[in-house]
Each structure stands twice: as C-alpha cells, then as structure tokens.
N, C-alpha and C positions, 0 to 999 in steps of 0.2 A: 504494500500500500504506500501511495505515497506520504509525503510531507501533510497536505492541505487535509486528506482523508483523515487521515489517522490524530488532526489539531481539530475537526469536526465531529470524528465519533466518542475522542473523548469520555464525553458527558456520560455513554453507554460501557465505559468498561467494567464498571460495576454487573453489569450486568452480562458481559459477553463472559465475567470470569466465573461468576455463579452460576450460567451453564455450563462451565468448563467441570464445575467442579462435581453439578447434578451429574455428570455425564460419568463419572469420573466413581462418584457413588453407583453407579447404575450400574456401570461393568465390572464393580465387585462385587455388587451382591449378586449377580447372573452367576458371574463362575463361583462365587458360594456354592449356590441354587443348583447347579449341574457339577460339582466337583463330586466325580465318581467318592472318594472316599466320605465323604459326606451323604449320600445316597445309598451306599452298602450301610452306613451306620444308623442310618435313619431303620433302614430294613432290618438291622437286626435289634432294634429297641421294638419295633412293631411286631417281630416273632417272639421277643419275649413278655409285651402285652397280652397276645394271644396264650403264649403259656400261661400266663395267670390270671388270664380270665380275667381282664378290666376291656377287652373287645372281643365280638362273637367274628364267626368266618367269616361272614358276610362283608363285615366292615373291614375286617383282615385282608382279604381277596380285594374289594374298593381301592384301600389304601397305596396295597400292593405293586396296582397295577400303573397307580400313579407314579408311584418310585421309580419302577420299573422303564417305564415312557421318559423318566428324568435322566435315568441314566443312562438309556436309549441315546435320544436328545445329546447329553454332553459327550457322549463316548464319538458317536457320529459326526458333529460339530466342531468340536475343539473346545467348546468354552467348559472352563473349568479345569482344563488340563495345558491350559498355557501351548497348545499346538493348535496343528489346523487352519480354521477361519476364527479361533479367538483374537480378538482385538490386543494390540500390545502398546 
C-alpha cells in the first residue's frame, strides 16, 4: 500500500488488527476441534461414561459418530495436525 493509503486507513487499524486476531483465535480453536489426539480422548471419556452408566447406547452411538466425523474431518484435512491444507 502506499504512503497516502495506509495515512487514510489509519483510523481503521484498530480494527483490521482485531480481525487479525479473531482470525487468529478461530484457527486455534478449529485445530483444537479436529486434533486427532483430542478426539481419541474425547472417545474414550465417552466409552467410559457408557461403562458407568451416566449415558444409555443410544446416546453412546449419537455421540460416537460425531467424534468419529471429527476425526474423519481432521485426519482428511490437515487441521489439527499442522499438515495438509491446515493454515500456518
């Protein structure tokens, strides 16, 4: 950008930085969200709710198959494993 641009937008960099930085949150919590290890451990907190009877199958299997679609998702993608099409 030039000189004149960048004495005009000024006023807005407050705000071009606090998208920087939402943006910035956003693709940490995503590879949170699909980090395999984070996804196996979710699933095995949910097999041992199942073992003790605080959720029936029904919701076991429900849950399950979200995990499952997460880890799908990240393994497929990259995000969460810092390869692939993860953003860096």
């Amino acid at each position: 950008m030039g000189l004149i641009s960048e004495v005009l937008l000024l006023p807005f960099a407050p705000v071009r930085g606090s998208a920087w930085v939402i943006g910035q949150v956003l693709h940490e919590a995503e590879r949170l969200y699909y980090d395999p290890a984070t996804v196996r451990s979710e699933l095995a907190q949910l097999e041992q709710q199942l073992e003790a009877g605080e959720i029936d199958d029904e919701e076991f299997d429900r849950r399950e198959d979200e995990l499952l679609d997460r880890l799908e998702t990240g393994l497929r993608t990259g995000v969460g494993t810092n390869n692939g099409t993860a953003r860096g």
